[in-house]
N, C-alpha and C positions, 0 to 999 in steps of 0.2 A: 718152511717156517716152523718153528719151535711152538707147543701149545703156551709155552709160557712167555710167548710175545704178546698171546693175546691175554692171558688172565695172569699174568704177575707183575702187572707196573706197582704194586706196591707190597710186594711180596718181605724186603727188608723191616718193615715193619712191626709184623706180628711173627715174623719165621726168625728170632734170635738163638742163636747157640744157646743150649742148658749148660749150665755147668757142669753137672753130674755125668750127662749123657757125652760130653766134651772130654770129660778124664778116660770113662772108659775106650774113647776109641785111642786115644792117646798112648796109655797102656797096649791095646791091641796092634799100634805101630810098631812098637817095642823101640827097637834102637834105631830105626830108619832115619838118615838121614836125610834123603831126597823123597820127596811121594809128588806121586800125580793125581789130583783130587779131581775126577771124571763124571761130570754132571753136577759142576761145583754149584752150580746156583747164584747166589749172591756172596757164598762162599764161608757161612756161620760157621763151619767146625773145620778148617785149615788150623793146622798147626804153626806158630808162629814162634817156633824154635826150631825150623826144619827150612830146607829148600822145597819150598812149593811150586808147584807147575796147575792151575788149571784149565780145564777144559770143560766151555758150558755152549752148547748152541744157541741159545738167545740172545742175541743183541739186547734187549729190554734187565732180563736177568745181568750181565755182565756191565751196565750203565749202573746197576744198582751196587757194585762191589766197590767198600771204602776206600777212601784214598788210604796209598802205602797199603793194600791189598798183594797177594803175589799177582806175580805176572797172570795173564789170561789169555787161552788161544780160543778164538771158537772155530770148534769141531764137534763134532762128535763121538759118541762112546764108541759108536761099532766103527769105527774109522780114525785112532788115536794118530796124528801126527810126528810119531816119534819113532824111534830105532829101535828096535830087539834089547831091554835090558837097560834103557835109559833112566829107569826109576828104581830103589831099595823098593818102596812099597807103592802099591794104588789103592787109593783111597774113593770108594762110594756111596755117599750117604743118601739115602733117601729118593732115589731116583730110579733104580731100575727098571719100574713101572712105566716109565715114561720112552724108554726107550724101546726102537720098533721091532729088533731084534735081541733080546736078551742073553742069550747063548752067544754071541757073536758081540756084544760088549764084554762079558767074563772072558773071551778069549784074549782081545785087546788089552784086558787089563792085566791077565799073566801072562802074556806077550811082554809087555812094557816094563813089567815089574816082574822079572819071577821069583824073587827072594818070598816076596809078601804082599796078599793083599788082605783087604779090611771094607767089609760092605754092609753097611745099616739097612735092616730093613724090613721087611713086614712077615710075618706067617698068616696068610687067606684064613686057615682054620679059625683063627680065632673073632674075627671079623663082624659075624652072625650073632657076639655074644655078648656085645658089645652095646651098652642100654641105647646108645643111640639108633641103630640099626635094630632091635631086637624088638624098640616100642616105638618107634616113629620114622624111621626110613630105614626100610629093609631094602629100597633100590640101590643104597648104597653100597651094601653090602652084596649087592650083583655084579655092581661093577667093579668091587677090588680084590670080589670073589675074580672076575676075569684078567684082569690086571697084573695081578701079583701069581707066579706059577708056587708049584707047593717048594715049602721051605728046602727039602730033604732034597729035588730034583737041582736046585740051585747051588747047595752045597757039594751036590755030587759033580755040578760042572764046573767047579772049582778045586778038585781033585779030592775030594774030602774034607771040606770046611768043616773046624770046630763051631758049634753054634752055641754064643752065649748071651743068653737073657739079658735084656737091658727093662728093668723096671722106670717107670713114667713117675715121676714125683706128683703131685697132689697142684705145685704149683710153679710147674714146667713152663719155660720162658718162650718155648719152639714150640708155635702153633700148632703142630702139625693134627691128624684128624683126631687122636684120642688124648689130645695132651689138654683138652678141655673135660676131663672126666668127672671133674667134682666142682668145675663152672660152666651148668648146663646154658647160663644166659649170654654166655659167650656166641654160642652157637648162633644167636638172633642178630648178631652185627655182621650186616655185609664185609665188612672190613676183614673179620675174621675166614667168614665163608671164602673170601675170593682168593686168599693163598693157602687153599685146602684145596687141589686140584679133582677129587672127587664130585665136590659139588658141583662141580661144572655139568657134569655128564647127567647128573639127576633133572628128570621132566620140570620144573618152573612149579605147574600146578599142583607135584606130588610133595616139592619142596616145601613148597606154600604151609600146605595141608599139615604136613609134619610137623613144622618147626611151630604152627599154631596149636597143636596139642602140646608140645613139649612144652609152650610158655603159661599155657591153661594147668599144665601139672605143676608146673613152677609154683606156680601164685597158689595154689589150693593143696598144696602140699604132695601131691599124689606123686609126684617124683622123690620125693626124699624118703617119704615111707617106703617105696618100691624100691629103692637103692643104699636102704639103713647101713647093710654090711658095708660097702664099698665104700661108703662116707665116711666110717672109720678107721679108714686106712690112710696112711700117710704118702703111701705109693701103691700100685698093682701094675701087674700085669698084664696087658694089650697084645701083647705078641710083637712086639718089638725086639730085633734078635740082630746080635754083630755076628756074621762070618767073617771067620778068620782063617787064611789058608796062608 
């Protein structure tokens, strides 16, 4: 069973494709006609001027993919259902971490594709510096310290991925854990919590604790003065990074 049978029945909701973040992996497809988008989820950043193939092991996740979506097999990463070279490129966003073997889904994926592939996804380094983690749940950032291996080792098993920057906009459509950077109140709605797969793994009581400081610096200002610089930005940096091989 997939973890997101249990915590993503409403995962479509708050997890929409950005636009910005949606051009650059587009650009990084380049000309590919065909992609296999591999741990497609509910399936927000599919290209829909391409022949698409996904692949997502939850049941609960693939119920939630729109009508006139691509087709959907459920399988898994380290186990792609297809032939040697079936796909121009493979496409991964946001999911590596979830997967029980990571080395062994990069293979599958330039197994399947070996013109190109294309994978969203985190650098751990940056994780710890992140006002969430850094003033109110540093458990978090244990677990995606564990989670996520270093960025350079995962490029290198993709034969030397280019890694490029993807900056988070201020007001990013795609929940994901730092796309709430400059709407700390965010964080206080389960709704939001529950398709951020990190939060799951965090103790209840340490959770608790946390997010009641965070709402205590909200209302009394103490967050905003501790994070003046980064309020005036329109976008930053999280460590969000496309490899591209």
């Amino acid at each position: 069973m997939s973890a997101f049978d249990q915590i993503g029945r409403t995962y479509a909701r708050t997890r929409r494709a950005d636009a910005r973040i949606e051009r650059q992996i587009a650009d990084a497809l380049g000309d590919a006609r065909s992609v296999v988008n591999v741990g497609a989820g509910s399936g927000a950043y599919e290209p829909r001027d391409r022949d698409v193939v996904a692949v997502e092991p939850s049941a609960v996740m693939l119920a939630q993919r729109a009508p006139g979506a691509a087709r959907a097999v459920q399988a898994s990463a380290e186990a792609l259902p297809f032939a040697d070279g079936s796909f121009h490129a493979a496409l991964a966003v946001l999911t590596m971490h979830h997967w029980s073997d990571w080395r062994a889904g990069v293979a599958e994926m330039r197994r399947v594709a070996p013109g190109r592939s294309v994978m969203l996804t985190f650098d751990p380094a940056y994780i710890a510096k992140y006002w969430l983690m850094r003033d109110y749940l540093p458990e978090l950032a244990v677990e995606d310290e564990r989670r996520f291996p270093p960025l350079a080792t995962v490029a290198e098993a993709f034969g030397g991925a280019e890694i490029v920057p993807v900056p988070i906009a201020h007001d990013c459509t795609d929940g994901f854990l730092c796309a709430w950077w400059k709407r700390p109140l965010a964080y206080l709605e389960e709704g939001v919590r529950a398709n951020i797969s990190t939060f799951a793994l965090v103790d209840p009581n340490a959770l608790t604790a946390g997010l009641a400081r965070l709402e205590r610096d909200v209302r009394d200002g103490t967050w905003e003065e501790r994070n003046a610089e980064l309020l005036a930005c329109d976008e930053a940096d999280f460590g969000y990074r496309l490899l591209v091989a």
